[in-house]
Kinemage of the C-alpha trace (Angstrom):
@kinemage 1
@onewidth
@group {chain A} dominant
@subgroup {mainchain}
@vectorlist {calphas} color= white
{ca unk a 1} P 28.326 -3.278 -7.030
{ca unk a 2} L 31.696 -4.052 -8.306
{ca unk a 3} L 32.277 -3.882 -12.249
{ca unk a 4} L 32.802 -7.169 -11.803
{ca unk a 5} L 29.513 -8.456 -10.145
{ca unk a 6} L 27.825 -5.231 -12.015
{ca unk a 7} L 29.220 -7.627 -15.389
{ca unk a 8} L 27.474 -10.521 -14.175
{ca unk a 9} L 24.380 -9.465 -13.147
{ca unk a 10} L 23.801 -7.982 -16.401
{ca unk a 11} L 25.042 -11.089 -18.143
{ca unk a 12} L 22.501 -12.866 -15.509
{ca unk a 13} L 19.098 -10.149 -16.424
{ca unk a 14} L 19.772 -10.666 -20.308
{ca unk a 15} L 20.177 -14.278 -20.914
{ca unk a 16} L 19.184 -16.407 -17.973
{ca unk a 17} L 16.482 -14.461 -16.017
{ca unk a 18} L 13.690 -14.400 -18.150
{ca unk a 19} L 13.528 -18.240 -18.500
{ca unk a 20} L 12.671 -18.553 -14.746
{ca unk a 21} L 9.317 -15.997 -16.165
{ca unk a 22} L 7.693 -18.425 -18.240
{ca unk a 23} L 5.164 -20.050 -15.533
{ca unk a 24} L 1.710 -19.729 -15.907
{ca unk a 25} L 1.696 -16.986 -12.415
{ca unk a 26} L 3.989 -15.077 -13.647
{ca unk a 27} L 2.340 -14.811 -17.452
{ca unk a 28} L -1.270 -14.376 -15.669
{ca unk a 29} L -0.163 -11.764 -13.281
{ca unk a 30} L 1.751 -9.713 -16.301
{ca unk a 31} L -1.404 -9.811 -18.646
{ca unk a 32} L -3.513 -8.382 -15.851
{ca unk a 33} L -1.498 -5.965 -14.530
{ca unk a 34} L -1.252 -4.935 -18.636
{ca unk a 35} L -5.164 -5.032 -19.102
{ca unk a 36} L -5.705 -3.389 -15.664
{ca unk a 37} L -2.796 -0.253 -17.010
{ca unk a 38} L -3.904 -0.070 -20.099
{ca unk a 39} L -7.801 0.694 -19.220
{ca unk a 40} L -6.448 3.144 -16.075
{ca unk a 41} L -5.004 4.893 -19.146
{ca unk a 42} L -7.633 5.054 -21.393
{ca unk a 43} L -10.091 6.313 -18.226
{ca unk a 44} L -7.462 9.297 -17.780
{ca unk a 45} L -7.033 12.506 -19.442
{ca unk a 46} L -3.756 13.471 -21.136
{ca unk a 47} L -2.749 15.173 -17.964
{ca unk a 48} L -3.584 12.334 -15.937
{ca unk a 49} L -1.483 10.011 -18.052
{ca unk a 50} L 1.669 11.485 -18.012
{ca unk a 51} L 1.824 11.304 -14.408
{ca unk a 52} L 1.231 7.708 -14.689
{ca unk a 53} L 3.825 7.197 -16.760
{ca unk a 54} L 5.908 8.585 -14.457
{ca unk a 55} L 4.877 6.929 -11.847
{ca unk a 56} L 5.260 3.796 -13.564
{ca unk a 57} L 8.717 4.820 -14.663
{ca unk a 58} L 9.336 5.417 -11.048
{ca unk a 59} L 8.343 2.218 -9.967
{ca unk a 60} L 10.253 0.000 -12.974
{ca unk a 61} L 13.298 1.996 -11.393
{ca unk a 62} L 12.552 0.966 -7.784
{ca unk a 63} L 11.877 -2.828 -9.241
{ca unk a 64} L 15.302 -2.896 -11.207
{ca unk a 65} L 17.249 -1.592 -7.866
{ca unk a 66} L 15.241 -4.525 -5.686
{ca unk a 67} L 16.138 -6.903 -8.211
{ca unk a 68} L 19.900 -5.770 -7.979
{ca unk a 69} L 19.590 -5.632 -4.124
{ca unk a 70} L 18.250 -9.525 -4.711
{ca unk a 71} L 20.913 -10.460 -7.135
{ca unk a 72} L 23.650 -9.467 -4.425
{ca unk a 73} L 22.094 -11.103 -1.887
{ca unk a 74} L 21.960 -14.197 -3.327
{ca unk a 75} L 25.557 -13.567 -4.649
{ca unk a 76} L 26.886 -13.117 -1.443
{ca unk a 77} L 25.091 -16.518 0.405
{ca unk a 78} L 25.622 -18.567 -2.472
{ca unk a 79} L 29.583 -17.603 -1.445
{ca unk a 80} L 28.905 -18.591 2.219
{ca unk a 81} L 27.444 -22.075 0.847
């Protein structure tokens, strides 16, 4: 990404995307993906746990490049509108 686009999308994630999370789907499937983590980590041992919290660091990392990969996507047809 450019610095430029790199400037918006940030600009974009930290004061205009979370209002398109406030529907009832989105707060339903956050709260049970939270309940359903949170008792897959109290089932594990300490051992157990720290690779899930890397593997869930892994995956916040994959979700923030998709959501850039989305971001420019939609940059770039919004330009061919």
């Amino acid at each position: 990404m450019t610095d430029a686009l790199q400037a918006l999308y940030d600009y974009t994630l930290e004061s205009r995307f979370s209002a398109f999370l406030q529907g009832q789907n989105y707060r339903d499937a956050a709260e049970l993906f939270s309940r359903r983590l949170d008792a897959l980590c109290q089932s594990l041992p300490q051992e157990r746990r720290n690779e899930l919290d890397q593997l869930c660091d892994t995956l916040y990392a994959q979700r923030d490049l998709e959501l850039q990969a989305m971001f420019q996507a939609a940059w770039h047809v919004a330009r061919e509108l």
